[in-house]
Phi, psi and omega in degrees: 000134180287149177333184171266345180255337186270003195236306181326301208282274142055315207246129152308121163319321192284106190281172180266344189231043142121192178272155167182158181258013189319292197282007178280292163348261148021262153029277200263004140310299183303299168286029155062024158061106184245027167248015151254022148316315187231168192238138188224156177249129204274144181226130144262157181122179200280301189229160196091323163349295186323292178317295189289331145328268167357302190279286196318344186303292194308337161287341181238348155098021202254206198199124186240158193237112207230134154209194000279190185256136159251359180237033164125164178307318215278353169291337179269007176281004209004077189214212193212186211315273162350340183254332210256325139357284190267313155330328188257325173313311175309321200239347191296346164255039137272303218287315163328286186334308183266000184065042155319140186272152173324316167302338191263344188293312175281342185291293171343311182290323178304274177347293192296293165330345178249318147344267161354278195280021176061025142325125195224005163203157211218137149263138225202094208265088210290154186258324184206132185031292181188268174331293192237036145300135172319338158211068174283017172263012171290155151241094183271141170275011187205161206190098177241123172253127184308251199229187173229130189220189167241093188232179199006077182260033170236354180219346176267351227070156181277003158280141163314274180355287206281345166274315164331311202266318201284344160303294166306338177312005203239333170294085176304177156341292204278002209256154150301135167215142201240107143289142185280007176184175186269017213291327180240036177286352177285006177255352165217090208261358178262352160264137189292158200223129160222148176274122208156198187197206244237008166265320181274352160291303191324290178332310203247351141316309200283308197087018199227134138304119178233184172263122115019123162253153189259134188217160166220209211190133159316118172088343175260112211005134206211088186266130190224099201030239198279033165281142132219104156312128195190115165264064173274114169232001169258168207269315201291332217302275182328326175292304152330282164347301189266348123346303182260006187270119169337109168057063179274193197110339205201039165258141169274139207245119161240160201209149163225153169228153171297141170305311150310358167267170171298082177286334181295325191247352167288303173320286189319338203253351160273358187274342159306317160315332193161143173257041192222118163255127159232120195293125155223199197219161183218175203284339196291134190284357170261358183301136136325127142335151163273328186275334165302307188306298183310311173311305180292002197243340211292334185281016156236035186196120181311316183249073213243150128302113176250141192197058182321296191303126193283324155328320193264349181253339159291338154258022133293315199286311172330291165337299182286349180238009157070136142348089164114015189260166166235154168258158162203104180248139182184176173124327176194172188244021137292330186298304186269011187299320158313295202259018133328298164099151208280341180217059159040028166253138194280000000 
């Protein structure tokens, strides 16, 4: 029988006959429904989600459940190879029994795994929209949506509007749900509502004034000497980015995208960052090719580069920035996820 992560690895993500929380439901019967163990705060939105988990775990004293991952599986479990092991072994002959999709095995492994270690209070990071995510079977007493941008605008709808609601939807009756503004408070008019972000969600979890605690996450602006790491893949991502990125202009940018992302408006807004691309590719069966991702860039970047293997195009761009040069990979977090590498090193 194969490991619990090579078994993990294995699996679709995907269901085959559409989204539903049925077998999920199921799922988490059979374990004896263990995410009613902790009382939790649910985080929606386009960018950012991880992070702000992360810090809210740590603010509430708590335990966050994140993906997707770059150093490995066992981060969005936030425990460590060994933990992520055992977390998955615990749920794995139900989950068999019903043909649970990968996204429900692991949410399921969290859930039960936070249960296991007398968690009692959880930030809980949604995977594809809200309504029919696998974990949307909480009942949080707090709902924090980051932001809304226009992504899986194939399954979220084509709209802001219409992601904005398949987001809120995981906000029962009773819950706060906390905006980053008021432009879609009108989606949830039976719930108390505040403007704000992942410091007044602490707050109103809590029932207190709190400080924020500081948490960060592999790959999310990630400074690795003259590096910085970032899996900005949306236009909204990216915008983020550059706001914070030290002195951009004069990075050498190395990136890969998803095919289904907005690539048309991602590039121009990576050529700000640096007028040097080396187009590469990640394991993910929707990336862009590298020499097609090189095609589409060249008319916004003086230099573009094709160099697929992302090992080998991250030590192009080194190479190409010189001493005392910067670097910026970015574009997805599978690219980095890859060059994390199996024991969490580039």
């Amino acid at each position: 029988m194969p490991s619990a992560t090579l078994w993990v690895e294995s699996l679709s993500p995907w269901p085959t006959e559409g989204f539903g929380l049925e077998r999920m439901r199921e799922l988490l019967e059979q374990l004896g429904n263990p995410q009613r163990s902790f009382e939790a705060i649910h985080v929606v939105g386009t960018k950012g989600k991880s992070t702000a988990a992360r810090r809210l775990a740590a603010t509430i004293g708590g335990r966050a459940y994140t993906s997707p991952h770059v150093s490995g599986w066992h981060e969005r479990l936030q425990t460590d190879p060994a933990g992520f092991e055992r977390a998955i072994e615990r749920v794995r002959p139900a989950a068999e029994e019903l043909g649970a999709t990968q996204f429900e095995i692991l949410t399921a492994a969290a859930f039960a795994d936070f249960a296991a270690r007398g968690v009692k209070a959880a930030a809980i990071e949604a995977g594809l929209g809200g309504r029919l995510d696998a974990t949307n079977v909480i009942d949080a007493r707090v709902v924090l949506l980051t932001n809304v941008g226009l992504e899986h605008t194939e399954v979220l709808g084509s709209t802001r509007e219409e992601i904005a609601a398949e987001k809120l939807a995981v906000a029962g009756r009773d819950a706060v749900v906390v905006l980053p503004d008021d432009e879609f408070a009108y989606l949830v008019p039976e719930n108390e509502v505040l403007i704000g972000g992942a410091l007044e969600a602490a707050s109103a979890f809590l029932g207190r004034d709190v400080e924020l605690a500081e948490a960060s996450l592999p790959g999310r602006f990630e400074v690795r000497g003259r590096e910085i790491w970032d899996g900005a893949h949306t236009p909204e991502a990216v915008e983020w980015l550059l706001e914070r990125l030290p002195e951009p202009g004069d990075y050498i940018v190395v990136g890969s995208i998803l095919r289904d992302k907005n690539v048309d408006s991602i590039l121009p807004r990576l050529a700000r960052a640096g007028s040097t691309l080396v187009a590469t590719e990640n394991p993910n069966e929707r990336a862009l090719p590298a020499a097609e991702l090189a095609a589409l860039a060249a008319p916004h970047f003086a230099r573009v580069e094709s160099v697929a293997d992302p090992h080998a195009a991250r030590a192009r761009a080194l190479e190409l920035a010189e001493p005392g040069g910067r670097v910026l990979v970015t574009g997805s977090l599978y690219l980095l996820a890859e060059l994390y590498g199996e024991h969490g090193n580039p």
